[in-house]
N, CA, C and O atoms as a Tripos MOL2 file, in Angstrom:
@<TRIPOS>MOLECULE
protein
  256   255    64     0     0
PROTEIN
NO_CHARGES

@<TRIPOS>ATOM
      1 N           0.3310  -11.3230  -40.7570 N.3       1 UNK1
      2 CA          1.6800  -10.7960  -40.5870 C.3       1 UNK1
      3 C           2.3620  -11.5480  -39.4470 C.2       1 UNK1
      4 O           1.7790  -11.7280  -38.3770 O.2       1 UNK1
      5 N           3.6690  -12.0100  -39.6940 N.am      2 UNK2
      6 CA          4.5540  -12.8440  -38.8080 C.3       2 UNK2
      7 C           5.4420  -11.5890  -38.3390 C.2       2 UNK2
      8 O           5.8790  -10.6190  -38.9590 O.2       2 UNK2
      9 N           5.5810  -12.2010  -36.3180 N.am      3 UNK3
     10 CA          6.7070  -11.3220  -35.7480 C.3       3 UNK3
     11 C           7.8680  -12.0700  -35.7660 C.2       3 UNK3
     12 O           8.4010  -10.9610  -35.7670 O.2       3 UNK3
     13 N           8.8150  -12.8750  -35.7820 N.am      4 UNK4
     14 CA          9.8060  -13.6630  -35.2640 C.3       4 UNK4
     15 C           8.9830  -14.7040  -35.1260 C.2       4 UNK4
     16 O           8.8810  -15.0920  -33.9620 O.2       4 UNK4
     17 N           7.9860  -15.6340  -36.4030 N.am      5 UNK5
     18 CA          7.6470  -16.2880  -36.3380 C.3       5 UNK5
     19 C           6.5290  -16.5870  -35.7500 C.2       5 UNK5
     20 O           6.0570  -17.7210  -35.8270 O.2       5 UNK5
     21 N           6.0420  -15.7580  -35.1850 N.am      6 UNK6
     22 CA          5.0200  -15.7850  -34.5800 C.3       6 UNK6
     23 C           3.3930  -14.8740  -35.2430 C.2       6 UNK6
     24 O           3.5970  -13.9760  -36.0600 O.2       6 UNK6
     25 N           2.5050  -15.0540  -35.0030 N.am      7 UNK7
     26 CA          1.2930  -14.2460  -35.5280 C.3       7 UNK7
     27 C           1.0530  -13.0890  -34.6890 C.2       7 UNK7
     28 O           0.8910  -13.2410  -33.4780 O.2       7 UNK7
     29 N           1.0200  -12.0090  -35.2030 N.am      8 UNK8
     30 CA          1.0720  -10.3980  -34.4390 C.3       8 UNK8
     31 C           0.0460  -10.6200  -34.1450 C.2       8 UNK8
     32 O          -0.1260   -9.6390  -33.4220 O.2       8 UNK8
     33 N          -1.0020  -11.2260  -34.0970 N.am      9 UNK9
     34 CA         -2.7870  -11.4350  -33.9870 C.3       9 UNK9
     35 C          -2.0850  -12.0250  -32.4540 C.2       9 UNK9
     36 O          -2.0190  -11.1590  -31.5820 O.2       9 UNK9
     37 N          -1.7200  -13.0070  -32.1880 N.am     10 UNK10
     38 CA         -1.2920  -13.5460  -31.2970 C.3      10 UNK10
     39 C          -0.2690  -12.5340  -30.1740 C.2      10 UNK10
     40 O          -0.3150  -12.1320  -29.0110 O.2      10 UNK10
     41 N           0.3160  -12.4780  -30.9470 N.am     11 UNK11
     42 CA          1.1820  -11.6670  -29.9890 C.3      11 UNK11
     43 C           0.6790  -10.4310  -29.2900 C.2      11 UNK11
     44 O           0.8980   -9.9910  -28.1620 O.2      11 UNK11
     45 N          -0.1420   -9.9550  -30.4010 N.am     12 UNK12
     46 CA         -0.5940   -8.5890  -29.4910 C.3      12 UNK12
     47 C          -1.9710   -9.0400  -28.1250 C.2      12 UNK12
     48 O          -2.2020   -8.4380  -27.0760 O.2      12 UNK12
     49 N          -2.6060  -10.2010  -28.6490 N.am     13 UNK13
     50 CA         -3.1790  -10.7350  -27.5020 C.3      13 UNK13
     51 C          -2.6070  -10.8480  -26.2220 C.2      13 UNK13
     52 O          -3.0140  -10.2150  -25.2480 O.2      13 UNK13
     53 N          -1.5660  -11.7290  -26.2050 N.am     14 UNK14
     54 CA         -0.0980  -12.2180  -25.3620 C.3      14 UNK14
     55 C           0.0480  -10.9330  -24.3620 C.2      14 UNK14
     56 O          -0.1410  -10.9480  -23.1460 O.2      14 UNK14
     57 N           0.4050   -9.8910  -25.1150 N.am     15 UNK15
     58 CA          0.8210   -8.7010  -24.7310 C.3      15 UNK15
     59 C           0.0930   -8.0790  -23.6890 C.2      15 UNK15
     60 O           0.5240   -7.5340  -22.6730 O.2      15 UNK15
     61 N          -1.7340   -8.3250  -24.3060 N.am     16 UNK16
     62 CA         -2.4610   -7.5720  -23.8350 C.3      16 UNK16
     63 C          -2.8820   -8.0820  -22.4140 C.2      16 UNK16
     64 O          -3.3670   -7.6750  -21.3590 O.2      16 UNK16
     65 N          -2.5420   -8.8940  -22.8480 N.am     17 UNK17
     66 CA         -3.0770   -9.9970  -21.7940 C.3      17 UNK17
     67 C          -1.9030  -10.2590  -20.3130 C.2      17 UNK17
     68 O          -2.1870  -10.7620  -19.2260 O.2      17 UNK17
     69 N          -1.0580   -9.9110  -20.6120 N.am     18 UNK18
     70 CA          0.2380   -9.9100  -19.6870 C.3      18 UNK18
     71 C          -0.2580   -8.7320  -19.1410 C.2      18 UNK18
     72 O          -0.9040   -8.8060  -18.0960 O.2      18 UNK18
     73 N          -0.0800   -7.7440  -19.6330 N.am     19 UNK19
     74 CA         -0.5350   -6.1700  -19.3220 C.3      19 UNK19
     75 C          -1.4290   -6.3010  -18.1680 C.2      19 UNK19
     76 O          -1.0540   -6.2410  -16.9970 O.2      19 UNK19
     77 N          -2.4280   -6.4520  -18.4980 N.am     20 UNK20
     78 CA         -3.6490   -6.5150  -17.7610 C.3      20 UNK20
     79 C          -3.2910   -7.5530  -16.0070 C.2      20 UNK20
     80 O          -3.8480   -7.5890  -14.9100 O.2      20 UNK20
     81 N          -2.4610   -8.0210  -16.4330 N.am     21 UNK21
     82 CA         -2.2830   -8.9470  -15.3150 C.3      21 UNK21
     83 C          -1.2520   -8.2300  -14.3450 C.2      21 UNK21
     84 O          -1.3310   -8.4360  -13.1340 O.2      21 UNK21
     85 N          -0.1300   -7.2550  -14.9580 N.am     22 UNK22
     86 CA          0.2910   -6.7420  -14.8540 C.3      22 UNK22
     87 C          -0.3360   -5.5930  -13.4050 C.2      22 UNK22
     88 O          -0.1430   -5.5340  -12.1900 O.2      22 UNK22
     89 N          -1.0390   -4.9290  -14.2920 N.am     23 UNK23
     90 CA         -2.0760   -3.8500  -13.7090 C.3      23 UNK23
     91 C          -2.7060   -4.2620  -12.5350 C.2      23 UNK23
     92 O          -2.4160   -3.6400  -11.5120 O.2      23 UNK23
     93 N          -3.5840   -5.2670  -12.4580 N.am     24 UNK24
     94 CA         -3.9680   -6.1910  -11.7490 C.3      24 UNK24
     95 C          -3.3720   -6.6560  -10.2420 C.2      24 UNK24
     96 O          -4.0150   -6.7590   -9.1980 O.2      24 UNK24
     97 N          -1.9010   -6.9090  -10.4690 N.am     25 UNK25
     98 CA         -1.0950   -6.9840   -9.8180 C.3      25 UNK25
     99 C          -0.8370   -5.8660   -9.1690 C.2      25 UNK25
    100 O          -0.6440   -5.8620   -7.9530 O.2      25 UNK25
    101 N          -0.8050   -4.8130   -9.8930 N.am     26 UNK26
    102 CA         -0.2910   -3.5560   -8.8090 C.3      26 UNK26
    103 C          -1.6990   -2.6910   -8.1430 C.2      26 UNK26
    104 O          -1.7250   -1.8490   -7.2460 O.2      26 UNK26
    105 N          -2.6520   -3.1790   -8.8430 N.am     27 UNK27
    106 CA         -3.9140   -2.3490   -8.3330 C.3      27 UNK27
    107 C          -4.1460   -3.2740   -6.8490 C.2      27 UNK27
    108 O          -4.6870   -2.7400   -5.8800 O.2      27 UNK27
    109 N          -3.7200   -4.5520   -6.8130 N.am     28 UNK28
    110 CA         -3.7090   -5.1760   -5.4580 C.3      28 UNK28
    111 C          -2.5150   -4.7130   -4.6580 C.2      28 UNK28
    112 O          -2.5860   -4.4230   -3.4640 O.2      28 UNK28
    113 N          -1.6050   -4.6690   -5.2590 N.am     29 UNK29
    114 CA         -0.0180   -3.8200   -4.2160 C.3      29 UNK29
    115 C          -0.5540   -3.0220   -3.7420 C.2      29 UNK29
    116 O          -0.7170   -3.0440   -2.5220 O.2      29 UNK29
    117 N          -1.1280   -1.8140   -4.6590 N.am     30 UNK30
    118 CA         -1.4800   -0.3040   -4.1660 C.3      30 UNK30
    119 C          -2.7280   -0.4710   -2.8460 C.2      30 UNK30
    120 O          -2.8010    0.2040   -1.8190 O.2      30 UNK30
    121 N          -3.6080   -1.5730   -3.2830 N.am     31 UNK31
    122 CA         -4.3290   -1.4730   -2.1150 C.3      31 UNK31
    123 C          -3.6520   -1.7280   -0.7420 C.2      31 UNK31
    124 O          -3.5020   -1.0090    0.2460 O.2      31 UNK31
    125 N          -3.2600   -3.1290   -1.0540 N.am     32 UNK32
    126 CA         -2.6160   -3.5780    0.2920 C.3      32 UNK32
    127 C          -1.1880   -2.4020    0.7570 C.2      32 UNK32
    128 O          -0.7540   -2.4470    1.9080 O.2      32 UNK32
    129 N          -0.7540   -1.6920    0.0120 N.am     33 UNK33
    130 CA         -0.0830   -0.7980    0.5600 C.3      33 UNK33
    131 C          -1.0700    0.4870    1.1140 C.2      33 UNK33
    132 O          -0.5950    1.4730    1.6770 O.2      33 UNK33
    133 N          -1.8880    0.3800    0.9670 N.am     34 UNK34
    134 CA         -2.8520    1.7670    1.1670 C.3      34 UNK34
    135 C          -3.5820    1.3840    2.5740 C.2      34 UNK34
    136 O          -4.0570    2.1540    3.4080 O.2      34 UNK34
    137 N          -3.5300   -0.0060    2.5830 N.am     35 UNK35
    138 CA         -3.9020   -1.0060    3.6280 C.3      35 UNK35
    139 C          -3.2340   -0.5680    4.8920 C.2      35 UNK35
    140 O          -3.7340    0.2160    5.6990 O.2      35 UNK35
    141 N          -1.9410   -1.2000    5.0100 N.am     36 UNK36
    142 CA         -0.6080   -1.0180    5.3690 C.3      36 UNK36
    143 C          -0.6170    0.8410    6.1250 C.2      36 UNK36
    144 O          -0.8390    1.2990    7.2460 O.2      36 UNK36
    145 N          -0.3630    1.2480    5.2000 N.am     37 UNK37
    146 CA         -0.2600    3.2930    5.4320 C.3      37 UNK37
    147 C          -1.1160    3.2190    6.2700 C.2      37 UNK37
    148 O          -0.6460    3.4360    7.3870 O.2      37 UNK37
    149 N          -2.8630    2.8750    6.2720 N.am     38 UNK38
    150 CA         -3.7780    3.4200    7.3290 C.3      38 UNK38
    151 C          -3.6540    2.8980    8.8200 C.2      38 UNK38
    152 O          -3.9490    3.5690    9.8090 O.2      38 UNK38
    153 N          -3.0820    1.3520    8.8340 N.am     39 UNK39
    154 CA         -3.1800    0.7500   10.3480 C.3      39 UNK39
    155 C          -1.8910    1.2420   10.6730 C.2      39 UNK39
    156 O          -1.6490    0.9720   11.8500 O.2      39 UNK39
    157 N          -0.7640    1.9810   10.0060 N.am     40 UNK40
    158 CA          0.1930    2.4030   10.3140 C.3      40 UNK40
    159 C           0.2700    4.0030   11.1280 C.2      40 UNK40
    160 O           1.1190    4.3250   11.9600 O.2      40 UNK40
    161 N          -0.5470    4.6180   10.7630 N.am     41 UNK41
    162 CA         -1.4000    6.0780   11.0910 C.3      41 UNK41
    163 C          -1.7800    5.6360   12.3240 C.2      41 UNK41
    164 O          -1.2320    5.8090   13.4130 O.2      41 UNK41
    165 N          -2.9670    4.9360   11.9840 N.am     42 UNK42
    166 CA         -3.8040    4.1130   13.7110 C.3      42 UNK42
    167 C          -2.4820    4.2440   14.5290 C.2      42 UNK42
    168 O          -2.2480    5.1410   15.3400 O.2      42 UNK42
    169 N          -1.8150    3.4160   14.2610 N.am     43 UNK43
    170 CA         -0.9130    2.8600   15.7190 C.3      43 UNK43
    171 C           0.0960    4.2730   15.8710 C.2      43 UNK43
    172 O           0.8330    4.3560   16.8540 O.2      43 UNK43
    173 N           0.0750    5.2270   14.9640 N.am     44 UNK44
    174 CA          1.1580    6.4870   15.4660 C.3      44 UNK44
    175 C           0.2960    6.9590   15.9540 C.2      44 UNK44
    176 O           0.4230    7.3120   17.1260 O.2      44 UNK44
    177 N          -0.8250    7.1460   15.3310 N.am     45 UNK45
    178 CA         -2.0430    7.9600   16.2220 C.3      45 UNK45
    179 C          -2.4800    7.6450   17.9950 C.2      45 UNK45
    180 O          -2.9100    8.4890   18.7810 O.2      45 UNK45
    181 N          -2.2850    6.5860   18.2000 N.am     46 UNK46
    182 CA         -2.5480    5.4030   19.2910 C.3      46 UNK46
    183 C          -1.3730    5.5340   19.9680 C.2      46 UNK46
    184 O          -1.7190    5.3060   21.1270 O.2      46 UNK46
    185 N           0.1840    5.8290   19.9850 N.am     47 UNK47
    186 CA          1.3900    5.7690   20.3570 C.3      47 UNK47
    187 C           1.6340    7.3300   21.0130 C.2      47 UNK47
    188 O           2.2380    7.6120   22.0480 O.2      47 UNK47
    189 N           1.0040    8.1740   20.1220 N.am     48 UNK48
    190 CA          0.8460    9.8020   20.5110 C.3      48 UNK48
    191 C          -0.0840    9.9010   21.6390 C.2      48 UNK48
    192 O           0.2570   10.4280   22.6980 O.2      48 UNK48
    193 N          -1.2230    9.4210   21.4460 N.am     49 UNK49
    194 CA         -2.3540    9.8210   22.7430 C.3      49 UNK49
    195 C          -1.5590    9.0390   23.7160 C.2      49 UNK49
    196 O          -1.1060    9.7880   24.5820 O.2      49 UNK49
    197 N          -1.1250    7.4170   23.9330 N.am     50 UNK50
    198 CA         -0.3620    7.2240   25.0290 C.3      50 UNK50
    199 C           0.6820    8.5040   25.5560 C.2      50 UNK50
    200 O           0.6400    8.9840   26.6890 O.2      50 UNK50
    201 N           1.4390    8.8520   24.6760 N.am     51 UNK51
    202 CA          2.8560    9.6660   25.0560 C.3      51 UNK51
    203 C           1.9790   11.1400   25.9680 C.2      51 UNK51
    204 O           2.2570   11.3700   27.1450 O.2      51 UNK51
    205 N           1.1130   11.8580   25.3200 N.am     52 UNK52
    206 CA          0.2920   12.8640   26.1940 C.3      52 UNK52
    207 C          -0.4000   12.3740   27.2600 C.2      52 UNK52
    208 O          -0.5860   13.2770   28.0760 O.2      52 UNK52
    209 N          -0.9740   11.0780   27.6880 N.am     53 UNK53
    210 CA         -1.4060   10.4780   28.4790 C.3      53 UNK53
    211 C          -0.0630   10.4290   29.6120 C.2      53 UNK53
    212 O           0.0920   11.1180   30.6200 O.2      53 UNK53
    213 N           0.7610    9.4340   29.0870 N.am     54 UNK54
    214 CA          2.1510    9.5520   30.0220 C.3      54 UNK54
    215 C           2.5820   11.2190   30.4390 C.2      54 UNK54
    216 O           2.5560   11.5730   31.6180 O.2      54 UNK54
    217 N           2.9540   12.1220   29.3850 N.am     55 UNK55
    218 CA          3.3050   13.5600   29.6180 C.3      55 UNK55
    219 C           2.3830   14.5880   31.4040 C.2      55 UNK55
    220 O           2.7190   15.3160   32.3380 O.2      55 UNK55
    221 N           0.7100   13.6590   30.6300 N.am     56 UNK56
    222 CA         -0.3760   14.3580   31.3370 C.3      56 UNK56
    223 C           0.1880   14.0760   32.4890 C.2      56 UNK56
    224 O           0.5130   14.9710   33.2690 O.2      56 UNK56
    225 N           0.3990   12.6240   32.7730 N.am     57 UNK57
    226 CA          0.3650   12.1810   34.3840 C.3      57 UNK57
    227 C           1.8070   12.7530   35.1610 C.2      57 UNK57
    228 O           2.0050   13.1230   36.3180 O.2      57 UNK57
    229 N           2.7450   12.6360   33.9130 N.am     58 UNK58
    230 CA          4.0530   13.0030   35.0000 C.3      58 UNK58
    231 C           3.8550   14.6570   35.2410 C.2      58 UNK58
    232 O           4.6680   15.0240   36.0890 O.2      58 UNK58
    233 N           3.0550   15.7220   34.7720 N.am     59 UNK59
    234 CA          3.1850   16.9770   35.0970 C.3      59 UNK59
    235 C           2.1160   16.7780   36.3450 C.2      59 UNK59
    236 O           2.3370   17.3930   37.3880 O.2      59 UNK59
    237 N           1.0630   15.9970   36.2490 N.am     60 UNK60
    238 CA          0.2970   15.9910   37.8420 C.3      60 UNK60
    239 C           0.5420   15.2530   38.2310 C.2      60 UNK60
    240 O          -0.2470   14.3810   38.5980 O.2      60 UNK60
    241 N           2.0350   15.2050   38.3830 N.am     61 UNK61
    242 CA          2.5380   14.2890   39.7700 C.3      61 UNK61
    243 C           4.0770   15.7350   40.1430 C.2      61 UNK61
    244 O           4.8300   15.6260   41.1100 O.2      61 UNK61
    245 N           4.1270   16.4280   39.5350 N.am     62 UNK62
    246 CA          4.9530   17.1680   40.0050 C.3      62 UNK62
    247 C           4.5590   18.9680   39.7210 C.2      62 UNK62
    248 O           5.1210   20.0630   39.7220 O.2      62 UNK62
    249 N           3.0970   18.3020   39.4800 N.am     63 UNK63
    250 CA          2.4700   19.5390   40.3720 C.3      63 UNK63
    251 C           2.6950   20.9340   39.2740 C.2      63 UNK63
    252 O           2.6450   22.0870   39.7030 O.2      63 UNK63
    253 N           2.9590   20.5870   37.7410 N.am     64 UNK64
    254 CA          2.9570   21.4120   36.8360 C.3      64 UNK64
    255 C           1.3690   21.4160   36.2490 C.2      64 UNK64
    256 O           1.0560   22.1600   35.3190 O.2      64 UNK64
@<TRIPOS>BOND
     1     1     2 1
     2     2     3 1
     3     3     4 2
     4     3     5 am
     5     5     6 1
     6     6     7 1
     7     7     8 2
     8     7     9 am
     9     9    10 1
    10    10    11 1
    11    11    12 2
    12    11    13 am
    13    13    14 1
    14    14    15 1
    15    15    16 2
    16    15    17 am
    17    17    18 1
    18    18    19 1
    19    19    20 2
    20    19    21 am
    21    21    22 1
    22    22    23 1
    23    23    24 2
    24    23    25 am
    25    25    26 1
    26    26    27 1
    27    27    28 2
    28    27    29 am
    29    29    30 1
    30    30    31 1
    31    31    32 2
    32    31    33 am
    33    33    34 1
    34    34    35 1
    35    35    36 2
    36    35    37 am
    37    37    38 1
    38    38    39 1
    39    39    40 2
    40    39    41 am
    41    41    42 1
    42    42    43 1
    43    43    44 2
    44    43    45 am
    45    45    46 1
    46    46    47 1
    47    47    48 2
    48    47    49 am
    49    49    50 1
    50    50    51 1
    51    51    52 2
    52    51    53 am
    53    53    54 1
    54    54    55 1
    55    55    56 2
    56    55    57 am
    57    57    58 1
    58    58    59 1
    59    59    60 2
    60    59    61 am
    61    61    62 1
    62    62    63 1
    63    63    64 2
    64    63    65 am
    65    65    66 1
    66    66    67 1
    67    67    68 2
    68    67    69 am
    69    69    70 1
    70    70    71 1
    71    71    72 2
    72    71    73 am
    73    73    74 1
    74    74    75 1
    75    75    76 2
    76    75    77 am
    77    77    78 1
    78    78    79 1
    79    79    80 2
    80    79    81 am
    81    81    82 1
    82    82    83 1
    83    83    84 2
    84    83    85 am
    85    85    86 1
    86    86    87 1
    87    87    88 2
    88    87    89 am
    89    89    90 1
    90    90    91 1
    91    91    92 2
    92    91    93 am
    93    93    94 1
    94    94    95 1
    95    95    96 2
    96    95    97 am
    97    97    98 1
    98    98    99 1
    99    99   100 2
   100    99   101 am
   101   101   102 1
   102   102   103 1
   103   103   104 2
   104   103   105 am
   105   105   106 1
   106   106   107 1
   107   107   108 2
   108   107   109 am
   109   109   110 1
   110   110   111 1
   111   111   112 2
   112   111   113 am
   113   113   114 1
   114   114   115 1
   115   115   116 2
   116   115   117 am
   117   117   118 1
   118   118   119 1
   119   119   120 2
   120   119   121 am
   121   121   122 1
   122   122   123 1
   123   123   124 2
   124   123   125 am
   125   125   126 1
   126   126   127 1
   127   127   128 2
   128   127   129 am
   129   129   130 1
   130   130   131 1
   131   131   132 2
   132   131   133 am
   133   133   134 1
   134   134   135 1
   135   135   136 2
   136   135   137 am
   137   137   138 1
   138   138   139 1
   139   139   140 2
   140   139   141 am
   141   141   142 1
   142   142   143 1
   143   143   144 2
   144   143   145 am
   145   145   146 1
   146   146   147 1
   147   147   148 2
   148   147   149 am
   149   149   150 1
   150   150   151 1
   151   151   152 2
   152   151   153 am
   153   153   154 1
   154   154   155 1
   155   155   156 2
   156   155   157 am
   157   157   158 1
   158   158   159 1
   159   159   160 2
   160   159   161 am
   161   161   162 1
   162   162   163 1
   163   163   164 2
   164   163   165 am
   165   165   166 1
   166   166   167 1
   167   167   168 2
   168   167   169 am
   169   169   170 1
   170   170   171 1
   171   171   172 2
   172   171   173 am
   173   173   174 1
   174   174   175 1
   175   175   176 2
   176   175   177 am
   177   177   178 1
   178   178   179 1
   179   179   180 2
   180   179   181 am
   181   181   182 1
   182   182   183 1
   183   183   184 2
   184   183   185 am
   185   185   186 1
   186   186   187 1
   187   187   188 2
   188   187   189 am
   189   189   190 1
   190   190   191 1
   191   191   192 2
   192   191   193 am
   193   193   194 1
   194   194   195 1
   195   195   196 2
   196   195   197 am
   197   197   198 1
   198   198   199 1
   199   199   200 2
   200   199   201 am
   201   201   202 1
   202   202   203 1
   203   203   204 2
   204   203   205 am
   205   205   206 1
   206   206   207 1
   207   207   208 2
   208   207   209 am
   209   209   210 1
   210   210   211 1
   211   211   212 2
   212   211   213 am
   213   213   214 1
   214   214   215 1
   215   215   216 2
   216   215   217 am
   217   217   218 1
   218   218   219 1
   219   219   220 2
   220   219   221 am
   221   221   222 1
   222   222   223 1
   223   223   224 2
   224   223   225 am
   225   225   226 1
   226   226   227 1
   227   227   228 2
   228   227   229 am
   229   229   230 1
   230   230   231 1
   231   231   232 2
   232   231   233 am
   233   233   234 1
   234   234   235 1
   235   235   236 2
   236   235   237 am
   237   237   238 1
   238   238   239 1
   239   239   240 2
   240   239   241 am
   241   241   242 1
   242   242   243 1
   243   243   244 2
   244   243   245 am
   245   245   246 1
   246   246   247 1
   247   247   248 2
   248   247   249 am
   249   249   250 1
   250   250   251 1
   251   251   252 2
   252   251   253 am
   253   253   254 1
   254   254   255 1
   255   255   256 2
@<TRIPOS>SUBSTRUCTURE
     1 UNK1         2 RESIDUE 1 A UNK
     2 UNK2         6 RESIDUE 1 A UNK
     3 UNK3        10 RESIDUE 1 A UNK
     4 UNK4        14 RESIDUE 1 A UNK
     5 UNK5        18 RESIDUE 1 A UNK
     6 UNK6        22 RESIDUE 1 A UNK
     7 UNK7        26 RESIDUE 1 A UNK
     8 UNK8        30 RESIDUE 1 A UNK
     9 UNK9        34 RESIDUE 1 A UNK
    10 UNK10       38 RESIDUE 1 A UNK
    11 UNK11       42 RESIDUE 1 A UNK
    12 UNK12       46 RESIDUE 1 A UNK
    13 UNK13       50 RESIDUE 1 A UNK
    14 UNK14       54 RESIDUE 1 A UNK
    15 UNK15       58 RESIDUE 1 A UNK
    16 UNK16       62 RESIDUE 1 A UNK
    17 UNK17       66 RESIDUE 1 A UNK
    18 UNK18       70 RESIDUE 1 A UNK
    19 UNK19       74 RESIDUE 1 A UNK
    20 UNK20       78 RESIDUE 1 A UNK
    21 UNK21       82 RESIDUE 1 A UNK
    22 UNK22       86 RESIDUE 1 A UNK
    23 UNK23       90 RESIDUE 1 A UNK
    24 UNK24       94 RESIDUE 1 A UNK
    25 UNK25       98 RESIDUE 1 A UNK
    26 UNK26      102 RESIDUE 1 A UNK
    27 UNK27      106 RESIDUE 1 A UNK
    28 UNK28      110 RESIDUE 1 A UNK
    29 UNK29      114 RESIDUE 1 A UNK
    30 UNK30      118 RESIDUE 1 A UNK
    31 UNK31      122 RESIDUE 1 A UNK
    32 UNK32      126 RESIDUE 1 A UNK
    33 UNK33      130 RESIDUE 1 A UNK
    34 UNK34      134 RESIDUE 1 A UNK
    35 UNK35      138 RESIDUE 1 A UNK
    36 UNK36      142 RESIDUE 1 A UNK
    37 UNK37      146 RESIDUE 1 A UNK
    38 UNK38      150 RESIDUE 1 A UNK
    39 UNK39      154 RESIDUE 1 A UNK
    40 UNK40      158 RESIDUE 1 A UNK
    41 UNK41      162 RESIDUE 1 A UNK
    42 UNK42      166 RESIDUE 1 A UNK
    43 UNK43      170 RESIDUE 1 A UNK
    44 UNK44      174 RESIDUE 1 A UNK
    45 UNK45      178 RESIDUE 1 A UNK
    46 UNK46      182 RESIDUE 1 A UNK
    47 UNK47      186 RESIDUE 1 A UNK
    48 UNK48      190 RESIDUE 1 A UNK
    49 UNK49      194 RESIDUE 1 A UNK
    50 UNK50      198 RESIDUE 1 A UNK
    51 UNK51      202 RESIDUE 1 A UNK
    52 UNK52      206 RESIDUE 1 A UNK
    53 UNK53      210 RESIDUE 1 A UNK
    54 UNK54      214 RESIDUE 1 A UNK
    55 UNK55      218 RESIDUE 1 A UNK
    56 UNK56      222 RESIDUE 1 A UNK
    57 UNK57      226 RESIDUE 1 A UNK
    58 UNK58      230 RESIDUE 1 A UNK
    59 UNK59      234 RESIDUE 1 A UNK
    60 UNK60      238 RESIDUE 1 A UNK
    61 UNK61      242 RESIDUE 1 A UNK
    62 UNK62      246 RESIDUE 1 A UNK
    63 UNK63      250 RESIDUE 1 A UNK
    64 UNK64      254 RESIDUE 1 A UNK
């Protein structure tokens, strides 16, 4: 069976095969975004203990 000239045997290969690369592609996005989210946590996490660290020292320096 012909699509627009082409062999549906073929084409649905084509297809499948794009697909997959497709997927592929975003199963690496999703990591490296999942990547991304965790060292992003770290450094709010890391930015907070400074800020209570700073908070800590200015109340024992004025004796709160």
């Amino acid at each position: 069976m012909s699509v627009g000239g082409t062999d549906f045997g073929v084409f649905l290969k084509t297809l499948i095969i794009s697909n997959s690369e497709i997927l592929e592609t975003s199963s690496e996005l999703i990591s490296t975004s999942s990547e991304l989210i965790s060292t992003s946590l770290e450094l709010i996490r890391t930015i907070a203990e400074q800020m209570l660290t700073i908070v800590h020292r200015v109340g024992q320096t004025r004796g709160c």
